[in-house]
Backbone as CSV, one residue per row, in Angstrom:
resi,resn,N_x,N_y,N_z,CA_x,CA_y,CA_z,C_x,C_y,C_z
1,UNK,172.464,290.465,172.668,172.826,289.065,172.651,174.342,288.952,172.552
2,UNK,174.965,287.969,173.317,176.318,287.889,173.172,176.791,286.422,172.882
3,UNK,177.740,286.710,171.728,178.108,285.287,170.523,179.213,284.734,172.061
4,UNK,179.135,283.266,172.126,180.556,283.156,172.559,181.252,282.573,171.625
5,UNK,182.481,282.964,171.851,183.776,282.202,171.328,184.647,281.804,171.961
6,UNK,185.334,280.466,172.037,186.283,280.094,172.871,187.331,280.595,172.976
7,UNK,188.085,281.552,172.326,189.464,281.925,171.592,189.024,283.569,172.577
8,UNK,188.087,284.317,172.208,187.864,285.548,172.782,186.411,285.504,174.039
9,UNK,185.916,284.224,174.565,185.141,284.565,175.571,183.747,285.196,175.197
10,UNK,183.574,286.167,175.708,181.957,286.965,174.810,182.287,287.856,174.448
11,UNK,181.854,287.706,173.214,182.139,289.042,171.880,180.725,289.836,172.061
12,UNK,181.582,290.723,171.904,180.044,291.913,171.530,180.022,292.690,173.282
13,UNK,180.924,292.358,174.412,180.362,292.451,176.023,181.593,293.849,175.878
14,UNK,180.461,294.765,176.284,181.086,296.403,176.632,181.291,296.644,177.891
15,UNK,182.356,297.342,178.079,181.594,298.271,179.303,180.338,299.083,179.664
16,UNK,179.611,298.338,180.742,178.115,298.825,180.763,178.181,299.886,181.878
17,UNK,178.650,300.806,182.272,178.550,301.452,183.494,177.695,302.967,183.026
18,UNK,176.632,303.488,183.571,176.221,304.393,184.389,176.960,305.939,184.655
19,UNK,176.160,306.953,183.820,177.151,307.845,184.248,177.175,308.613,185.590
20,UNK,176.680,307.714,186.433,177.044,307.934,187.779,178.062,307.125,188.423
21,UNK,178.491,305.888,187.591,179.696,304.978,187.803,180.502,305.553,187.332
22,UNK,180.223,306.151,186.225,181.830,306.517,185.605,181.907,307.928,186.204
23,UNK,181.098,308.851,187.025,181.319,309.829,187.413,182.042,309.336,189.213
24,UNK,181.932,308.134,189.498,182.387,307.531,190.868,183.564,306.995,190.634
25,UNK,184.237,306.327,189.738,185.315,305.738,189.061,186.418,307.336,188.798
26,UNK,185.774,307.996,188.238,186.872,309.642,187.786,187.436,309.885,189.251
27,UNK,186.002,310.207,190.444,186.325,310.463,191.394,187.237,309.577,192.424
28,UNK,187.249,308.727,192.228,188.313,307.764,193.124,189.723,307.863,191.934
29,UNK,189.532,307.766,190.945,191.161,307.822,190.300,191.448,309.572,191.060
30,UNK,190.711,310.618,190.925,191.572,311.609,191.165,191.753,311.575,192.424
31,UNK,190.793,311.196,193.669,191.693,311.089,194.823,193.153,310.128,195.037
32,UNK,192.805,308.791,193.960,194.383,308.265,194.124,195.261,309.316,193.757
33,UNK,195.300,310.026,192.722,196.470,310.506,192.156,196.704,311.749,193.160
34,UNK,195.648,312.277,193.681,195.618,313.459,194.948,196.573,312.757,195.757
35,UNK,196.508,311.678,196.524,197.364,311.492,197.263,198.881,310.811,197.210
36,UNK,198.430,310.100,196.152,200.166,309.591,195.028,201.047,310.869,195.289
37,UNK,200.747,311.890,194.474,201.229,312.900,194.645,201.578,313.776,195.648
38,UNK,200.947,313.559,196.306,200.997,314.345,198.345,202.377,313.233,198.718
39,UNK,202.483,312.331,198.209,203.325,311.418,198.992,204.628,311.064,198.536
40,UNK,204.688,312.091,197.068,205.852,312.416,195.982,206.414,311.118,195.393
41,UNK,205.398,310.378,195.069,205.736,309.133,193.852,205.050,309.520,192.536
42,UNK,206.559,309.487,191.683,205.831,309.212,190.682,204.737,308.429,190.122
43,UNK,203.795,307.909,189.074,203.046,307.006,188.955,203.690,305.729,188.729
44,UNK,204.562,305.658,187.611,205.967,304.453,187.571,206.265,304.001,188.714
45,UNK,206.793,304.508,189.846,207.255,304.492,190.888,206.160,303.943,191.798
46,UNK,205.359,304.569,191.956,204.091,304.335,192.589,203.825,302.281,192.063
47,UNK,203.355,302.577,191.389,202.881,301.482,190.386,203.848,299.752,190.950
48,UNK,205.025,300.403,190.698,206.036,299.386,191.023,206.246,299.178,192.579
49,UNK,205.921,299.980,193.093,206.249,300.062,194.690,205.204,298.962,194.690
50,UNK,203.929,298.997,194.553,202.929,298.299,194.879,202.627,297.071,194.038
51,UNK,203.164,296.867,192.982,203.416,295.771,192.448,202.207,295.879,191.155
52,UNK,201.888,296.792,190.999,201.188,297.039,189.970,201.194,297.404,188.529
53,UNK,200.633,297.344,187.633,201.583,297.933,186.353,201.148,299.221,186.398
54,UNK,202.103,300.020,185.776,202.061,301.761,185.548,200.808,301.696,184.728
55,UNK,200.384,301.188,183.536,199.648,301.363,182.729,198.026,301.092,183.380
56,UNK,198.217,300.234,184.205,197.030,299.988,185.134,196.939,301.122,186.140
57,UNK,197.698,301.755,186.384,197.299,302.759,187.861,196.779,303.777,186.957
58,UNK,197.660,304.103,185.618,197.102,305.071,184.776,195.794,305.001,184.429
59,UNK,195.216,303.942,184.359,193.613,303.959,184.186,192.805,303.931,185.517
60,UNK,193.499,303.597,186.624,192.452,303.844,187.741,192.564,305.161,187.800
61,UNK,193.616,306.128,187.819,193.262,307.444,188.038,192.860,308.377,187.165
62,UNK,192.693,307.350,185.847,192.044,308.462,185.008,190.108,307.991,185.016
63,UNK,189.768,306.785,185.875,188.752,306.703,186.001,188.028,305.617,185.445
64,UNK,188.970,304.539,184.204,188.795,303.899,183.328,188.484,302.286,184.295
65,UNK,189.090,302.231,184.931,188.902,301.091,185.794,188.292,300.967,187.544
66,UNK,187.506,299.925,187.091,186.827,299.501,188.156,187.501,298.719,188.891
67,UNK,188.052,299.065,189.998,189.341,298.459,191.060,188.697,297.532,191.750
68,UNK,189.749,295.746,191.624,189.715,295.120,192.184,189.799,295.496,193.732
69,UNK,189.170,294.447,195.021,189.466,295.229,196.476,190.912,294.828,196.852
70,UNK,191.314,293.901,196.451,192.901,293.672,197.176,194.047,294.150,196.240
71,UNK,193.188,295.193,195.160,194.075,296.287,194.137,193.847,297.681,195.455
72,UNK,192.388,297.751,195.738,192.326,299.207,196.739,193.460,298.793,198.231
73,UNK,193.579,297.045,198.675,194.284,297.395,199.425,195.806,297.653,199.003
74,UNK,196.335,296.932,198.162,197.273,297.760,198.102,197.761,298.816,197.778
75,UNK,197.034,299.684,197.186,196.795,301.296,196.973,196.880,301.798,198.417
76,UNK,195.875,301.597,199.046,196.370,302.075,200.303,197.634,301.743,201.326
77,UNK,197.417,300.201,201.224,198.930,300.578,201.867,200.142,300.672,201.555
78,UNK,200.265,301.294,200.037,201.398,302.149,199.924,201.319,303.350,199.878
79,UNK,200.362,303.940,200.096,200.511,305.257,200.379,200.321,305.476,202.135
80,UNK,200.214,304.212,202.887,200.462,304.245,204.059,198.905,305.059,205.052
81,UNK,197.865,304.331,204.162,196.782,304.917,205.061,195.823,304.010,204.575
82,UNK,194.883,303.716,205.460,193.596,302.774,205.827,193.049,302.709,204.268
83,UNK,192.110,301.709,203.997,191.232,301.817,202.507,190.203,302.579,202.981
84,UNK,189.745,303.085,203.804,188.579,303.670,204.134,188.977,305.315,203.887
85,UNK,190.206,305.758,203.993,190.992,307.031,203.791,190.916,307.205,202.156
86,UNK,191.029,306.468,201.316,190.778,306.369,200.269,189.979,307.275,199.607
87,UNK,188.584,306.914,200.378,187.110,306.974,199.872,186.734,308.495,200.879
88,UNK,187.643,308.908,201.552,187.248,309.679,201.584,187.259,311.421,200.984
């Protein structure tokens, strides 16, 4: 059951994912950082190029976040390849 509160929204609401989500989430952060790195940006660097915060890319590639799609497009096109290159 989840309390609401106006001040915090729903209390008590976890992350519910699947350890086949969070085993799909690891795997897409390490291909970002696979290719971050092929393309010699730092993550800072990276992050800012694309208008993103560092602290946020740090959790997509460590697996922690479930990426918005117009977060995957701009992931891809700063590393200058299709969203479908991504995933693969």
């Amino acid at each position: 059951m989840y309390l609401y509160n106006p001040k915090r929204y729903f209390v008590g609401m976890k992350n519910t994912y699947s350890k086949h989500d969070k085993k799909y989430l690891r795997a897409f952060g390490a291909r970002v950082r696979t290719l971050r790195k092929a393309a010699g940006y730092s993550q800072e660097d990276f992050a800012l190029e694309i208008g993103l915060d560092r602290t946020y890319m740090g959790g997509i590639e460590r697996g922690e976040r479930n990426v918005a799609l117009l977060n995957i497009r701009k992931i891809a096109r700063g590393l200058h390849i299709s969203e479908k290159q991504l995933f693969e």
